[in-house]
N, C-alpha and C positions, 0 to 999 in steps of 0.2 A: 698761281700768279697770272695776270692777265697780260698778254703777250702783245709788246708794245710791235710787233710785225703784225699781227692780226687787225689792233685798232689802224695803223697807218696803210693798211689794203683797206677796212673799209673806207677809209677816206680816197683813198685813190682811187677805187672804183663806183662808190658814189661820186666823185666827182666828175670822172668820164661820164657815168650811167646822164650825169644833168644837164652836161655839156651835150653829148649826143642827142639827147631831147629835145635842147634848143633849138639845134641844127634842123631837127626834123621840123618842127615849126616853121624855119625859115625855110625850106627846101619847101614843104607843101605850101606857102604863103607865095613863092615864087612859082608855081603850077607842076612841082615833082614830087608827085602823091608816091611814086612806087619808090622814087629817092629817099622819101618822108621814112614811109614803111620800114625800109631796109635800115634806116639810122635806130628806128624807134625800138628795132630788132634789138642791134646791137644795143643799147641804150639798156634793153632789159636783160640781156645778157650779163652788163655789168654789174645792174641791180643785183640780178642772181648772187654773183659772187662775193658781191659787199652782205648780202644779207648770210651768206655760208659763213662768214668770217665774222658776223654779229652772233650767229647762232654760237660758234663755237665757244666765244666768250661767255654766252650765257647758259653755257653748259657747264664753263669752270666756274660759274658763278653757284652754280646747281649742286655741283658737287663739294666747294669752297665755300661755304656763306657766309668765312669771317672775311672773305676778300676783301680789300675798300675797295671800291670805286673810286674812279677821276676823274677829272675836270675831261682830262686826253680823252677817256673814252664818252662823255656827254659831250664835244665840241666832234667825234666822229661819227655818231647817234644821230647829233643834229644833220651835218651833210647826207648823213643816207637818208632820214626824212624829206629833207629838201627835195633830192632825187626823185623819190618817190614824187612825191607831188607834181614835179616835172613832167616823169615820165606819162602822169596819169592825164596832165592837162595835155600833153602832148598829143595822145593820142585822141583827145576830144577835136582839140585843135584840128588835125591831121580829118579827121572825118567830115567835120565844118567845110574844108579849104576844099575837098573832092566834092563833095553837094552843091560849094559855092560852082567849083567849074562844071559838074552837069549843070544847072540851071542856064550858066553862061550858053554853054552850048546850046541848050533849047530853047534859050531868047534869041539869039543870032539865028538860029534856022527857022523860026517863028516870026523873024523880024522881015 
């Protein structure tokens, strides 16, 4: 049976993992690349454990294949996707905003 505490962690911690993503966005969009880092850290951190609690369900899936499926576990599916995507643009993001501020720097010392 699919253990409605596993689907409601993944949702909780894909939901942290997106939130902390964003944050890192803003933090290096405001010029705190190492602040950025350390959120993006944690950010996958949570990913991690939303993805432990995906696997495990799809273990009793593995073992169980008359299980059904639910709606609960494809609306917790979608927010660790979300995450994911987050986290990934996040760190695109976060690399962009530290090239943006070296260039800064070398046009002012250039200027």
């Amino acid at each position: 049976m699919i253990s409605e505490t596993d689907v409601m962690q993944i949702i909780v911690y894909s939901g942290n993992a997106k939130s902390l993503a964003m944050n890192a966005i803003k933090e290096a969009k405001n010029g705190d690349i190492a602040g950025a880092k350390k959120l993006l850290e944690e950010s996958k951190k949570n990913q991690k454990i939303a993805h432990q609690h995906h696997t495990d369900i799809l273990q009793n899936f593995a073992n169980n294949p008359d299980e059904p499926a639910n709606m609960f576990l494809t609306h917790a599916q979608d927010h660790m996707m979300a995450a994911i995507t987050a986290t990934d643009f996040a760190k695109e993001f976060i690399d962009l905003h530290e090239e943006l501020q070296k260039m800064r720097i070398l046009f002012q010392q250039n200027a």
